[in-house]
C-alpha positions as CSV (number, residue, x, y, z in Angstrom):
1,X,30.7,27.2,-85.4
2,X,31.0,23.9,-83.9
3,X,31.7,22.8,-80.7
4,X,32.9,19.0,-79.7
5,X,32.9,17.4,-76.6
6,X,34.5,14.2,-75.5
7,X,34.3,12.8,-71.9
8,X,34.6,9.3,-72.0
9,X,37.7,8.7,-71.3
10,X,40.5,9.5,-68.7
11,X,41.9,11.8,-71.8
12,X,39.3,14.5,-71.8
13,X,38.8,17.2,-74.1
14,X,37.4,19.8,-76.3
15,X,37.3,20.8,-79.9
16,X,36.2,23.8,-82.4
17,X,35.3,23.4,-85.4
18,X,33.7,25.5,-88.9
19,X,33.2,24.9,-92.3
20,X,35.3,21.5,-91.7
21,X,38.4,22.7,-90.3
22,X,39.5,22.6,-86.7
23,X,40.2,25.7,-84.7
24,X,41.3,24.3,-81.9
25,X,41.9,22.0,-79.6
26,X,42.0,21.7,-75.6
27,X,43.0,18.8,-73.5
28,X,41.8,18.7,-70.0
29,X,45.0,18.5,-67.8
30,X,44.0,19.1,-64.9
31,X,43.5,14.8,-63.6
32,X,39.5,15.7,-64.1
33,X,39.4,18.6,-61.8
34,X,37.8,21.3,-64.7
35,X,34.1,20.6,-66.0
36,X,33.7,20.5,-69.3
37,X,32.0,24.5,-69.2
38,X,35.7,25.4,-67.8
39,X,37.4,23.6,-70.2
40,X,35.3,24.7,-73.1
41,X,35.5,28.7,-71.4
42,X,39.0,28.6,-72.1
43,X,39.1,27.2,-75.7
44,X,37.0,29.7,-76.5
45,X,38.2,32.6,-74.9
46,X,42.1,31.2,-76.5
47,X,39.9,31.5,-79.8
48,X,38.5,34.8,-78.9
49,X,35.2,33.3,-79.7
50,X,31.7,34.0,-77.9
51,X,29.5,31.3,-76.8
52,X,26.8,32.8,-78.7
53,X,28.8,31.7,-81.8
54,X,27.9,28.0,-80.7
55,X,25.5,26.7,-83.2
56,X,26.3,22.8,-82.9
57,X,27.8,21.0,-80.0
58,X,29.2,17.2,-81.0
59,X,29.0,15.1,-77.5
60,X,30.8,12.0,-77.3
61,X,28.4,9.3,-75.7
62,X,30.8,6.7,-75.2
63,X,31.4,3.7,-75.1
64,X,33.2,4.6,-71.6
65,X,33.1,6.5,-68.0
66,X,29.6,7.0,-67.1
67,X,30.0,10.4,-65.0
68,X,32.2,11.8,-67.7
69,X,29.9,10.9,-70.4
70,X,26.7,12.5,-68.3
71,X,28.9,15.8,-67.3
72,X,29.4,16.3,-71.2
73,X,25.8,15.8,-71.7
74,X,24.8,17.5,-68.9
75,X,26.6,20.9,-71.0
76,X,25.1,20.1,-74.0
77,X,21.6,20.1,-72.6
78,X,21.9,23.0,-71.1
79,X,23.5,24.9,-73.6
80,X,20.6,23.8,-76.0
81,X,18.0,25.3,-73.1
82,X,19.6,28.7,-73.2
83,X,20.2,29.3,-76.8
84,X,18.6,26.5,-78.8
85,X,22.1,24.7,-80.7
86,X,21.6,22.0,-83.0
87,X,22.8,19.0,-81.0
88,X,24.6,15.4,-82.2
89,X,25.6,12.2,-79.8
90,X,27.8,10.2,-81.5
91,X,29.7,7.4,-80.6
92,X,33.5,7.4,-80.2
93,X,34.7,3.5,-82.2
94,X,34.4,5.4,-85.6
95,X,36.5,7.8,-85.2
96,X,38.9,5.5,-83.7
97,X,38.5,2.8,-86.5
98,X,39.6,5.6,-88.8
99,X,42.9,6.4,-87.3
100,X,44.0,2.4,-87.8
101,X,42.6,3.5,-91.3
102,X,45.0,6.6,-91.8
103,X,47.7,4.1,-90.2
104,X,47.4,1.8,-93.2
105,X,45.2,-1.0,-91.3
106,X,43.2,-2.9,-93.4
107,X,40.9,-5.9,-93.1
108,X,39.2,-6.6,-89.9
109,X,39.9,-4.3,-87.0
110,X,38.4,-4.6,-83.1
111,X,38.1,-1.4,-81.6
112,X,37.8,-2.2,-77.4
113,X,37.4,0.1,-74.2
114,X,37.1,-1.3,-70.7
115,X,34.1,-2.1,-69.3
116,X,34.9,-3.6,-66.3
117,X,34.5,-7.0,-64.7
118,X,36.6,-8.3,-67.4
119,X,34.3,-7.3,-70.0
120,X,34.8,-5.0,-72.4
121,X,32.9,-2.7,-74.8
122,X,33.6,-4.5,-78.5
123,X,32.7,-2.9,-81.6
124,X,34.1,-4.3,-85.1
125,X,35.1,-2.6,-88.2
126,X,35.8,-3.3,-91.7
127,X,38.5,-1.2,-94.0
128,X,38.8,-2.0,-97.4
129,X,41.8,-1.6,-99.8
130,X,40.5,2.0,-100.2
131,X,40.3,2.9,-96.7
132,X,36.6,3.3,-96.4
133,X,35.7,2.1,-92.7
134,X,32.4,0.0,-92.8
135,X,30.9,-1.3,-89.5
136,X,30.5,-5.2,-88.8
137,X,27.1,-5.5,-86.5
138,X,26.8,-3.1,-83.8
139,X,28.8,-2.5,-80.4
140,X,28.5,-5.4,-78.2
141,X,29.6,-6.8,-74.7
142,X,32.2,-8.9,-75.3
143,X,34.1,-11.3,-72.5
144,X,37.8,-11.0,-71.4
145,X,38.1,-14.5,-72.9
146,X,36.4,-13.6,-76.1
147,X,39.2,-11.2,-76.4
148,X,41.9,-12.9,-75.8
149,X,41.0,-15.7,-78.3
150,X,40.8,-12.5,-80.6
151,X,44.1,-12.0,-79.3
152,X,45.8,-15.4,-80.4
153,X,44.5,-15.5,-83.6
154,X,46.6,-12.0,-83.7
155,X,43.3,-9.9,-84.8
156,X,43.8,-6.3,-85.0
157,X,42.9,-4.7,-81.4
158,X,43.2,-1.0,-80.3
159,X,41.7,1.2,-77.8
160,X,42.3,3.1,-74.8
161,X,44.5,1.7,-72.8
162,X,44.3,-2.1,-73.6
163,X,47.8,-2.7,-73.4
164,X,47.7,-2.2,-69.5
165,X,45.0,-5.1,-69.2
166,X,45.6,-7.3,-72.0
167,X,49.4,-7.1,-72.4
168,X,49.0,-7.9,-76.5
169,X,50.5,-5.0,-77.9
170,X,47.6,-3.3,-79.1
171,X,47.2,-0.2,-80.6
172,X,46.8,2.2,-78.1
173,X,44.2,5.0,-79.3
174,X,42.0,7.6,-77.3
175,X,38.6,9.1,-78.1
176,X,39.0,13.0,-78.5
177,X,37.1,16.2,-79.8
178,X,38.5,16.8,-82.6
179,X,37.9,12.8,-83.9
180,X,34.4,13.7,-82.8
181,X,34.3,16.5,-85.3
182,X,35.8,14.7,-88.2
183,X,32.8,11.8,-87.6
184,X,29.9,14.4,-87.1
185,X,30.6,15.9,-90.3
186,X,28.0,15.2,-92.8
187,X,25.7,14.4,-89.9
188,X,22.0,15.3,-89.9
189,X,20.4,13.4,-87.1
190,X,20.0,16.3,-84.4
191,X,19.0,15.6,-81.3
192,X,17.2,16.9,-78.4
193,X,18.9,17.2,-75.4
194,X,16.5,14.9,-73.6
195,X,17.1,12.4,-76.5
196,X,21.3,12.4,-75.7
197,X,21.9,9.1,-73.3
198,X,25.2,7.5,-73.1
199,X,26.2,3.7,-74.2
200,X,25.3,1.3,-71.8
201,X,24.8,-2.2,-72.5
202,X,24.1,-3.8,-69.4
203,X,21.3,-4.9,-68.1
204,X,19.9,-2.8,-65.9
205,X,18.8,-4.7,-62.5
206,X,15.6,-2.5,-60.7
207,X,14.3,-4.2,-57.4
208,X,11.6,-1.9,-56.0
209,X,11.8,-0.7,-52.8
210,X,9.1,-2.0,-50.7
211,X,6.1,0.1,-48.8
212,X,7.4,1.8,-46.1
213,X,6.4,0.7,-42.5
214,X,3.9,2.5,-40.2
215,X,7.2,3.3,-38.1
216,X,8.8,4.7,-40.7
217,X,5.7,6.3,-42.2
218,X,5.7,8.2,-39.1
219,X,8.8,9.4,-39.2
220,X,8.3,11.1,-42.5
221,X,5.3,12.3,-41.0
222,X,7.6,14.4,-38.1
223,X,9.8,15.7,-40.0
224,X,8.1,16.9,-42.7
225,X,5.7,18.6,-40.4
């Protein structure tokens, strides 16, 4: 049995999956509210299946919200500590670069999520006449004006709620767990749960704090005395 779980989004959900085929499906309605332990406690219990049918969880590591993305990790980790399930981080453009596939896209398609201060989270696909999906480099940075010349030369764009930032008309599509299954199938590369880290391209700015004074020094001193 396997178990999907995608987080990266304001859409939230969770997914169940064997042999290929999903079970079931569970959006969190709830305007975040329900972790994803909840949310998976009451798939399973609407599937009248046991957690210790759980032998691979699928968690969606983004591109996207950083707290959703940890939470779901966060599960899967701990899951893995208690009962030892195989474990698989995938990303969620694939899955989306596959449902412009099943729409009949074809050529060059831009799959984008917001990554705020007009940047956004760019990854680029391929389909050829047959369908296949094929990716074109890997997921990048890309600038609000980068996009938009993608815009006017009336590229193919779709995501998560683009429309409300870009107002071009694209294709509004979502991450979710059960596009999270159809990508992991096949998939071998198991991971630990230490291993699972979300998407993040940014460069990470560390400024180390400097020594403490003897003033302060002393005040540590009081009060952990």
């Amino acid at each position: 049995m396997v178990l999907a779980i995608e987080y990266s989004t304001e859409k939230r959900s969770v997914a169940l999956g064997l042999d290929g085929k999903i079970l079931g499906v569970l959006p969190d309605e709830s305007m975040h509210r329900v972790t994803p332990l909840a949310l998976i406690d009451q798939l399973l219990l609407s599937k009248e299946v046991s957690r210790s049918e759980i032998r691979r969880i699928v968690v969606g590591i983004g591109p996207g919200s950083y707290t959703g993305i940890r939470n779901a990790i966060s599960t899967a980790q701990g899951w893995q500590l208690a009962t030892d399930v195989e474990l698989l981080g995938i990303g969620n453009s694939l899955g989306m670069a596959r449902v412009l596939s099943r729409a009949g896209k074809r050529g060059k398609v831009h799959i984008l999520s917001d990554a705020q201060q007009n940047h956004f989270y760019h990854a680029e696909f391929r389909i050829d006449d047959s369908g296949d999906v094929d990716p074109v480099g890997s997921l990048k940075i890309s600038s609000l004006q980068s996009v938009q010349f993608l815009v006017e030369r009336q590229e193919v764009i779709a995501g998560p709620g683009l429309d409300r930032i870009l107002k071009c008309g694209a294709v509004d599509i979502h991450p979710s767990a059960e596009l999270l299954l159809e990508t992991a199938e096949g998939r071998k590369d198991f991971a630990s749960g230490d291993q699972l880290t979300p998407f993040y391209l940014r460069t990470t700015r560390f400024v180390k704090a400097p020594e403490p004074t003897e003033f302060i020094q002393n005040l540590i001193s009081r009060f952990s005395s």
